[in-house]
C-alpha positions as CSV (number, residue, x, y, z in Angstrom):
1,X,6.6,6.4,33.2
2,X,4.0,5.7,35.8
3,X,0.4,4.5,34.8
4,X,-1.9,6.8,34.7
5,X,-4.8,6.3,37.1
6,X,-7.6,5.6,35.0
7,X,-10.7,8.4,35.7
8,X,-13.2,7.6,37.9
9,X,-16.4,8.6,35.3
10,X,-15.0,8.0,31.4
11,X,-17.7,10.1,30.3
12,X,-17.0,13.2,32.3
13,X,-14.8,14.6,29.4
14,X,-13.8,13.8,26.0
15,X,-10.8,11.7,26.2
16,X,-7.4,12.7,24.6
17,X,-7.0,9.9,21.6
18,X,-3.5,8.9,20.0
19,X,-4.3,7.3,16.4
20,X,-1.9,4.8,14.4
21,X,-2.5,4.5,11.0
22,X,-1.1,1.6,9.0
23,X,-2.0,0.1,5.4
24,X,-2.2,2.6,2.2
25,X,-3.0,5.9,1.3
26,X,-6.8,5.0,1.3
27,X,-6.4,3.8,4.9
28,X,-4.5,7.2,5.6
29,X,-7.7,9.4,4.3
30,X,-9.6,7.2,6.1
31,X,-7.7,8.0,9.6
32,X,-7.3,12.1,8.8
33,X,-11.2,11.8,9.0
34,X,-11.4,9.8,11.8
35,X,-9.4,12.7,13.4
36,X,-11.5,15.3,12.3
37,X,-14.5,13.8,13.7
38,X,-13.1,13.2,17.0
39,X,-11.7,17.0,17.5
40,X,-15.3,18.2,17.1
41,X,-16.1,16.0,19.2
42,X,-13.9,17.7,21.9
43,X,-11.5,15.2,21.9
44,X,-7.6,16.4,22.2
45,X,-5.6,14.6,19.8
46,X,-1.9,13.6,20.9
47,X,1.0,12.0,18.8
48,X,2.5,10.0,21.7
49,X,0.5,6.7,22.3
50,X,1.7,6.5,25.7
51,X,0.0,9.7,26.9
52,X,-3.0,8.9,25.5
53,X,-6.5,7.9,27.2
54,X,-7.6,5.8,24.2
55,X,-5.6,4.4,21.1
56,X,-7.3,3.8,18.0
57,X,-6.1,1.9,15.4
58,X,-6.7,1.6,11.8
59,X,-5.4,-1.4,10.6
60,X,-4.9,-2.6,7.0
61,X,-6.4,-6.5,6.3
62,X,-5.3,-7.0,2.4
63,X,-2.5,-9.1,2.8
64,X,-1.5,-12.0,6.0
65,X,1.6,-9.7,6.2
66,X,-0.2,-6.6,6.9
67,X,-2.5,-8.3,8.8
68,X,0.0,-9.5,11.0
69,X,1.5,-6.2,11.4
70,X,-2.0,-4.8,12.6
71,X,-2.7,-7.7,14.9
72,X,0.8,-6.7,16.2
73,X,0.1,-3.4,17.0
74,X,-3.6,-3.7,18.3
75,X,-1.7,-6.2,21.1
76,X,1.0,-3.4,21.9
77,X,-1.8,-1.2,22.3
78,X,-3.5,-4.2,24.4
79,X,-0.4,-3.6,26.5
80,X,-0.6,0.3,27.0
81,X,-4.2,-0.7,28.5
82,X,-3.3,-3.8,30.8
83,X,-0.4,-1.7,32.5
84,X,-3.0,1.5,32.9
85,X,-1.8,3.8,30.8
86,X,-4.7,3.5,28.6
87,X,-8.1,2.8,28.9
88,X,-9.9,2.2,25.8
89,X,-8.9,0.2,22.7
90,X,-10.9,0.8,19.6
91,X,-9.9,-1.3,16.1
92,X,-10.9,0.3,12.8
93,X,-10.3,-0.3,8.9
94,X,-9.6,-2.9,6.9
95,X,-8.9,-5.4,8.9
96,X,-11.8,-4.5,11.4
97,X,-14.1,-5.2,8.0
98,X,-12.8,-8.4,7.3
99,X,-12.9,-10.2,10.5
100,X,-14.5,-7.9,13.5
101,X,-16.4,-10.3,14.9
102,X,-13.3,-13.2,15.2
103,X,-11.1,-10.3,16.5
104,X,-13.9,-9.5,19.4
105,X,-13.3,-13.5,20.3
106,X,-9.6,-12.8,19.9
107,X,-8.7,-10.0,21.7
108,X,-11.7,-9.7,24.3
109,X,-9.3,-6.7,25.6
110,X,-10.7,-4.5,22.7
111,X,-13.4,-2.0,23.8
112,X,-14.2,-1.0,19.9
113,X,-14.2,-2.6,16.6
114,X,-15.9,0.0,13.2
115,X,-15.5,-1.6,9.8
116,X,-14.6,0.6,6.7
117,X,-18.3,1.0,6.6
118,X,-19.2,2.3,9.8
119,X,-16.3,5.3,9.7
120,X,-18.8,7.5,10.9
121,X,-19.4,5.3,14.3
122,X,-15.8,5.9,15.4
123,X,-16.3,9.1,18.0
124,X,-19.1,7.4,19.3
125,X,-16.8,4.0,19.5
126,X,-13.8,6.8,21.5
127,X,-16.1,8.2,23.6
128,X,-17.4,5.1,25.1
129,X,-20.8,4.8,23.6
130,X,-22.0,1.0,23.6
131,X,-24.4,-0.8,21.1
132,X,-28.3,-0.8,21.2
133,X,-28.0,-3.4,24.4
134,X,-26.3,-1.3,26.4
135,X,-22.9,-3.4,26.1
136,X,-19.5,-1.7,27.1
137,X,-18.5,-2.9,23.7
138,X,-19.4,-1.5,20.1
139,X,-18.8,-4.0,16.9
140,X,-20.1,-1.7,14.0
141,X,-19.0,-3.8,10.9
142,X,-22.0,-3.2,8.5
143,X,-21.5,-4.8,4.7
144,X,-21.9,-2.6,1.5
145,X,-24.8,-4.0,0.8
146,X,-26.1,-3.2,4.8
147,X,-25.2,0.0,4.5
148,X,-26.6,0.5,1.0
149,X,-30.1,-1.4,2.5
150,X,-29.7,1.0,5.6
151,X,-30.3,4.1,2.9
152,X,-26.8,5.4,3.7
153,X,-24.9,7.0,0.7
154,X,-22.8,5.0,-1.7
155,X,-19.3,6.5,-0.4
156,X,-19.2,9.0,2.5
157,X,-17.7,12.4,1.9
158,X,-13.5,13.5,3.2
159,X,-14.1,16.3,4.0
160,X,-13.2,17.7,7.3
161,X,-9.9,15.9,7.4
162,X,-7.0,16.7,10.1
163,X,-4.5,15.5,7.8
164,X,-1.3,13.5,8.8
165,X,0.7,14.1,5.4
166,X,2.9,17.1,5.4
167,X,0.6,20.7,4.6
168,X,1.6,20.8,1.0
169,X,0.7,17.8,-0.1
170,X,-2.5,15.6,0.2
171,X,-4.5,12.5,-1.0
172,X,-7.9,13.3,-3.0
173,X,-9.8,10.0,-3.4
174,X,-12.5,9.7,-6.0
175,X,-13.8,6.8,-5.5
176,X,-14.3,3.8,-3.0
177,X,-14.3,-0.2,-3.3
178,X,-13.7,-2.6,-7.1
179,X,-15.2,-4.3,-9.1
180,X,-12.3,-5.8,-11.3
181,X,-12.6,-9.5,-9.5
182,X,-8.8,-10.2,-10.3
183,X,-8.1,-13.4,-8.6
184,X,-5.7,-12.7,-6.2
185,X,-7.0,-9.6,-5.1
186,X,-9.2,-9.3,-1.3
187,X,-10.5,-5.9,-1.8
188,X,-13.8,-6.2,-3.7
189,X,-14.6,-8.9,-0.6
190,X,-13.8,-6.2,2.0
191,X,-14.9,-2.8,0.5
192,X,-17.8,-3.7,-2.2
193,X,-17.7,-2.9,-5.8
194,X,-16.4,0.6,-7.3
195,X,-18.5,3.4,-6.4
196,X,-17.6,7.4,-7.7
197,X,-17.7,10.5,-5.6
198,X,-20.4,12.9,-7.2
199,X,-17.9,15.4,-9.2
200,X,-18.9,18.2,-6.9
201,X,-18.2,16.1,-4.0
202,X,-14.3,15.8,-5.6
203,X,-14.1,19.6,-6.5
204,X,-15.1,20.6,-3.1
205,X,-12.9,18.2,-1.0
206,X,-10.2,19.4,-3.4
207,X,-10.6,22.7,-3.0
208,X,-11.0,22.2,0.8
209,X,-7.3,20.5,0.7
210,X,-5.5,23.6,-1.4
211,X,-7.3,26.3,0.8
212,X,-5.3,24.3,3.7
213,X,-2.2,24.4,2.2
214,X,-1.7,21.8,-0.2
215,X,0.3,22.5,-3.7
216,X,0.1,18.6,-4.6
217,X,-2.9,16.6,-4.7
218,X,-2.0,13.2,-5.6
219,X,-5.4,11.0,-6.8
220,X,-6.3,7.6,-5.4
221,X,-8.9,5.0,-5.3
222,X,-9.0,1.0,-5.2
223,X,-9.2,1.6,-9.3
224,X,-9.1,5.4,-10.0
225,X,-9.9,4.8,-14.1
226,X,-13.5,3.1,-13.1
227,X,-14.5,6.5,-11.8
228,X,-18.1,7.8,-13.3
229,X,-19.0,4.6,-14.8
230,X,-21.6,4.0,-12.0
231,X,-22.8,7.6,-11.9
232,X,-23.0,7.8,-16.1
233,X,-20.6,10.5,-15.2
234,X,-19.5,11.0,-19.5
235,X,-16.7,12.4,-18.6
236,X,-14.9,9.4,-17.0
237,X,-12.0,10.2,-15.0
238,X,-10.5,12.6,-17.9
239,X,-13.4,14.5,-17.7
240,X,-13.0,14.7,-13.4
241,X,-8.8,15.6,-14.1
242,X,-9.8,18.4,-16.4
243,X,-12.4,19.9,-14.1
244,X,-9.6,19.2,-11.0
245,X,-6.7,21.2,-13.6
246,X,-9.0,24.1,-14.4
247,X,-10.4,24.7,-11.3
248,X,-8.7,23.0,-7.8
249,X,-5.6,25.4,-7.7
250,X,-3.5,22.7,-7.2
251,X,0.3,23.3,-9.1
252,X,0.8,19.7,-9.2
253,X,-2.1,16.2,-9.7
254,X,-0.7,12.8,-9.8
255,X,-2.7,10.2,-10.9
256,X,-2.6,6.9,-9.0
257,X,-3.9,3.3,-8.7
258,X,-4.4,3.1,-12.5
259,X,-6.1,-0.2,-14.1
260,X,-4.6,-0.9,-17.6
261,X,-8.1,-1.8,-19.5
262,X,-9.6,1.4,-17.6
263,X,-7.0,3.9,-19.6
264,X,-8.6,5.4,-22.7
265,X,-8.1,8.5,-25.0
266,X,-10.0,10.6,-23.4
267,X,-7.8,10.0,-20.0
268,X,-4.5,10.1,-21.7
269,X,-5.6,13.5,-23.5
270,X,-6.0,15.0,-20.0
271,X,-2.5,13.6,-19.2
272,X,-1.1,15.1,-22.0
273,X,-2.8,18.7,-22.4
274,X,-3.6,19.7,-18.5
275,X,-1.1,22.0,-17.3
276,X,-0.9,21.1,-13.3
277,X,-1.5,17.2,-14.2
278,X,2.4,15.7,-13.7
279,X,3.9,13.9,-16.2
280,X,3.3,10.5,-14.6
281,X,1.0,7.8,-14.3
282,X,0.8,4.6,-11.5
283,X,-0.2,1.6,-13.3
284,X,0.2,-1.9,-11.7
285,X,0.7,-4.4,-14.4
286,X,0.9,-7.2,-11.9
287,X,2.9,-9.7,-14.6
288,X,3.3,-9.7,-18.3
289,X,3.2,-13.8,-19.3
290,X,-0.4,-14.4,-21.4
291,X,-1.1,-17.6,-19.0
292,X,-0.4,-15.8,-15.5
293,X,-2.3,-12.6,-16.9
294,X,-5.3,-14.7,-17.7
295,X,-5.3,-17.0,-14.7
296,X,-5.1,-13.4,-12.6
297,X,-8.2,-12.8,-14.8
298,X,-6.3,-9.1,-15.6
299,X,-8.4,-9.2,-19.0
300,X,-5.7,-8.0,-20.9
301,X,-3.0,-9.6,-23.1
302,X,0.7,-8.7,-23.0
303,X,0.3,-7.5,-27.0
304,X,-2.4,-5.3,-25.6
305,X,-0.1,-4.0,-22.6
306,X,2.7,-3.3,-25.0
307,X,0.2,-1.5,-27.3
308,X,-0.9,0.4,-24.5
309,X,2.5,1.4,-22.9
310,X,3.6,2.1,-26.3
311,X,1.0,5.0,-27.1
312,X,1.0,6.2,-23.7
313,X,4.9,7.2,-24.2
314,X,4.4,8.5,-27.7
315,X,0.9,10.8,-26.8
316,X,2.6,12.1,-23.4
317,X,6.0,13.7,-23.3
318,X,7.9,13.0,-20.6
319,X,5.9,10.6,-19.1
320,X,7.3,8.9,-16.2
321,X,5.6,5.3,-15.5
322,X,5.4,3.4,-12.6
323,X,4.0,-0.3,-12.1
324,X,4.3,-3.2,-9.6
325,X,4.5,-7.0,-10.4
326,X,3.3,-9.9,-8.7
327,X,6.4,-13.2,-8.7
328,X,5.0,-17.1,-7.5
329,X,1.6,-16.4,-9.1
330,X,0.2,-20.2,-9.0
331,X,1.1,-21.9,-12.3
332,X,4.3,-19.2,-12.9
333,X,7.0,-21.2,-14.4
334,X,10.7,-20.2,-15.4
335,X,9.5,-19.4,-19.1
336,X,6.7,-17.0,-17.6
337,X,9.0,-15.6,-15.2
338,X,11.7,-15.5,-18.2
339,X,9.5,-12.9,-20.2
340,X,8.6,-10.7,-16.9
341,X,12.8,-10.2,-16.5
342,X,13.3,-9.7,-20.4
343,X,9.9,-7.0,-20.5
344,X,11.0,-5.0,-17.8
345,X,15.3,-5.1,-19.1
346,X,13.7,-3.8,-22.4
347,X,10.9,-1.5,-21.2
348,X,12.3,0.8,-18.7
349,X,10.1,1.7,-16.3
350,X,10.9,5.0,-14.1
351,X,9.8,2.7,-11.2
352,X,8.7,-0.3,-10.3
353,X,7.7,-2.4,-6.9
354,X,7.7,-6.1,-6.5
355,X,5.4,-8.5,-4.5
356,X,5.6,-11.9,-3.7
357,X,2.2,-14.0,-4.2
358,X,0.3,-14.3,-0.9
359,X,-2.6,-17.0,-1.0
360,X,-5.6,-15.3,0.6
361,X,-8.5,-17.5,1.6
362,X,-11.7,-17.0,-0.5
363,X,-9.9,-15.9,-3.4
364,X,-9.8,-17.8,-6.5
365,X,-6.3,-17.8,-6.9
366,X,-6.1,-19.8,-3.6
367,X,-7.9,-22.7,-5.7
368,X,-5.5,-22.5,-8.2
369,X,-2.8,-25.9,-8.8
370,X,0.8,-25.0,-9.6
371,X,1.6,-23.7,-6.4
372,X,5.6,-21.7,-6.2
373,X,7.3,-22.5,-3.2
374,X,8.5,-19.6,-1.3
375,X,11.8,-19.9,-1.7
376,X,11.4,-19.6,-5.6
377,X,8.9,-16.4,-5.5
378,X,11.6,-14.6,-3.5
379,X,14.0,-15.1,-5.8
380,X,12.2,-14.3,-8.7
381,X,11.5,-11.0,-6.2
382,X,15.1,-10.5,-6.2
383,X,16.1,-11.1,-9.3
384,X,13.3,-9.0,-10.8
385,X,14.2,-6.3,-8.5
386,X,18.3,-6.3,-9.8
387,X,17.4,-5.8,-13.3
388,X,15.4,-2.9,-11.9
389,X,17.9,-1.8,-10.1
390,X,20.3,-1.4,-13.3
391,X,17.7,-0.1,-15.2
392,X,17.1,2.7,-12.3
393,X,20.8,3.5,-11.3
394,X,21.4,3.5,-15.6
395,X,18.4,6.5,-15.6
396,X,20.1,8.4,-12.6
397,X,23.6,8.2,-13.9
398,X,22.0,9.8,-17.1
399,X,20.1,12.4,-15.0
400,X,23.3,14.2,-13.9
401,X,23.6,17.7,-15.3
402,X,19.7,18.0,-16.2
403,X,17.6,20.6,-14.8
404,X,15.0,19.0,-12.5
405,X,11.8,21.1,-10.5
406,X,11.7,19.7,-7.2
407,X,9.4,20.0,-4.5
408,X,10.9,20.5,-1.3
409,X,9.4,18.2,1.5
410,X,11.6,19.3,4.4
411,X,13.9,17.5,6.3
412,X,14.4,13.8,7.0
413,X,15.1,12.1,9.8
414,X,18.9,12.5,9.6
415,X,18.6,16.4,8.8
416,X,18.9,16.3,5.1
417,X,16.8,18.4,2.8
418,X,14.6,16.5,0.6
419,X,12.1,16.9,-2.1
420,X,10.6,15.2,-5.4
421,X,10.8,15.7,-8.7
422,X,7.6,15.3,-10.9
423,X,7.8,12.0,-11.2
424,X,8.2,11.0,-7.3
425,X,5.1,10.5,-5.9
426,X,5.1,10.4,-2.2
427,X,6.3,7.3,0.1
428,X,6.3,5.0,-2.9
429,X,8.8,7.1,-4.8
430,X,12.4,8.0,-4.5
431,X,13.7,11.5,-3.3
432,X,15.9,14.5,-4.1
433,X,18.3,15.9,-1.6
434,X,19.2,18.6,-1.9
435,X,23.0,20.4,-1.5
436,X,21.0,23.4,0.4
437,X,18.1,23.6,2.5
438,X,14.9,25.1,1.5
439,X,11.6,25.7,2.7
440,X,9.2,22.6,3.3
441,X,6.3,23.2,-0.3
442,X,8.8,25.7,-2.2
443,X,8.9,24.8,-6.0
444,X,12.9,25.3,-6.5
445,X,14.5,24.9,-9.7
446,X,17.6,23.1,-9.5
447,X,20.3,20.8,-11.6
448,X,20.9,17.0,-10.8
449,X,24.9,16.5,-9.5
450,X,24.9,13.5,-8.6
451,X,23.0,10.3,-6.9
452,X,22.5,7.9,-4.5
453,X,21.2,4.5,-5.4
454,X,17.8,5.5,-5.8
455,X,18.2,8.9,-5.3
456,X,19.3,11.7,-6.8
457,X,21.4,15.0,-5.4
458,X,20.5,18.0,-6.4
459,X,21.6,21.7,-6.2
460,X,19.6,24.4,-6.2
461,X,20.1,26.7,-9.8
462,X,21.0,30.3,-8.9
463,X,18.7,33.0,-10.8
464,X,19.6,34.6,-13.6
């Protein structure tokens, strides 16, 4: 393709703008609004980078590995510019957040750089608006605590979104930023402690998403069972779920990004009794050893876990778990590891993700002694994912000849027919293919025939 010539006056006409959104599902609501904003500001939206004018993207900064990745991608976009085919490079998110000002001294090719904070600065960033000086360049990285001091609200509303997940199915987030301190985590450093969306603010983005389309909503947040405390919201987030079940018309609410000493009655009576909430909750564990779960400062005991785990299957019928566990936490020995392997073999989860330990400066954790070598955390990662593995291909292999409700997503990438079951959430999940194709947000009613590693094949159950 031949460079395009660059326009003589960027200002003449609002550019056309190619996005790339990497990190997590936050990060992804983050970027639909981003792309709201700049259509009303006139600009045209494309999907292929290489046509477009300017690039934006929004990077994810919570782990080196994703950080990597971003600082990969902002220097292929780097490269669109230097061979003309762009000509403005604007870095967002996370990442942005954590370390715009060493990224300005880093990549003096960038044109832009908005924090998490600043979302609302991005069309100006686009459209080539400088700072208060006059410079080409625009570093909006304000601090919660700037932006609270600048008299700007807690958490800014989502509304408005042009939404990058398929129509009939989107991400509602409740609440921004945490306040759990564990250890090892980056978050609270980057997006400030836990602050709720108003409850009207939630009902009214949620309604927004179902009037466009969307028969899932699927609830996040950096620690979605803090919601109201900051706002003496009584409710808490079983309160928020009932109001979402009675009144969103939404068929299906997932509930996401769980913390296990945030789950009370009142939120697992809203799991249990509200028709449109799915039978499933996400709740990252992180490990199971008493030592490891203090020095993550988790506040919770493995008694306490099983306790809870235990009246969560016996309250909720059905209910369909998943967690994630961190290996090579510093001070993990064999005998901790030894009791992760053994509580997952006996436990069962429905699913389950695995991380290896990153040290990230300014964390506690990277004080910690008893540093795990990296060839030991990944394989603790491995072998913690094989006994997984048994326990997931065992649950399939029971699963054939059960009737299953399945959401059809569409088609994948190799012309199969897929969908999820209640207890898939999207991208994290495992799918259902299924034997005949069916329209992309159809409820269909089918019977499990057989499966794929993960997956299970499904046909769909002729009516009566």
């Amino acid at each position: 393709m031949k460079p395009r010539s660059k326009p003589q006056n960027s200002n003449s006409s609002p550019p056309t703008v190619a996005l790339i959104s990497l990190g997590c599902p936050k990060n992804l609501v983050d970027s639909e609004k981003m792309l709201g904003q700049l259509a009303e500001a006139g600009c045209t939206i494309l999907a292929d980078v290489a046509e477009a004018e300017v690039i934006v993207v929004n990077t994810c900064g919570f782990l080196a590995a994703a950080r990597e990745e971003s600082l990969g991608v902002i220097r292929e976009a780097l490269a669109q510019k230097a061979a003309g085919r762009a000509r403005r490079i604007v870095v967002a998110g996370c990442l942005a957040q954590r370390d715009g000002a060493k990224l300005a001294r880093k990549l003096p090719g960038v044109d832009a750089i908005v924090g998490i904070n600043n979302r609302d600065d991005l069309a100006r960033a686009v459209l080539g608006g400088g700072d208060e000086n006059g410079e080409k360049s625009l570093i909006a990285v304000q601090s919660y605590a700037q932006r609270r001091r600048s008299g700007a609200p807690a958490i800014g509303q989502d509304t408005g979104r042009l939404r990058l997940t398929p129509r009939h199915t989107a991400y509602l987030r409740i609440g921004e930023g945490c306040s759990q301190g564990c250890t090892f985590c980056t978050i609270p450093a980057i997006t400030g402690p836990f602050r709720s969306k108003p409850v009207q603010q939630v009902l009214a983005e949620a309604a927004e998403l179902v009037a466009d389309g969307a028969v899932e909503l699927n609830i996040i947040g950096q620690d979605t069972t803090s919601y109201g405390r900051d706002i003496n919201y009584r409710g808490g987030l079983g309160g928020l779920l009932r109001q979402l079940d009675k009144t969103s018309g939404a068929r299906w609410i997932r509930l996401m990004y769980a913390y296990p000493t945030g789950v009370d009655g009142g939120l697992i009576d809203a799991l249990a009794e509200c028709p449109h909430m799915v039978k499933y909750l996400d709740l990252p564990l992180q490990h199971i050893a008493d030592p490891i779960l203090k020095g993550m400062r988790r506040r919770i005991t493995r008694r306490a876990t099983e306790k809870l785990l235990e009246k969560l299957r016996r309250r909720i019928g059905n209910l369909h778990l998943r967690t994630t566990f961190i290996v090579g936490f510093p001070g993990e020995m064999e005998q901790d590891f030894a009791q992760l392997l053994e509580f997952v073999r006996a436990f069962r989860f429905d699913a389950l993700g695995v991380f290896e330990y990153s040290s990230e400066p300014g964390t506690p954790a990277s004080r910690l002694a008893g540093r795990v070598g990296r060839s030991t955390a990944r394989r603790r990662r491995e072998q913690l994912m094989l006994v997984q593995q048994e326990v997931a291909f065992a649950a399939n292999a029971a699963a054939v000849g059960k009737p299953l409700r399945v959401l059809v997503d569409g088609l994948d990438a190799h012309g199969r027919c897929i969908g999820r079951h209640a207890g898939q959430a999207p991208e994290v999940d495992s799918l259902c293919f299924l034997t005949a194709r069916r329209a992309a947000g159809k409820f269909i009613d089918t019977e499990v025939v057989g499966w794929q590693d993960y997956d299970l094949v499904v046909r769909p159950r002729k009516k009566a």
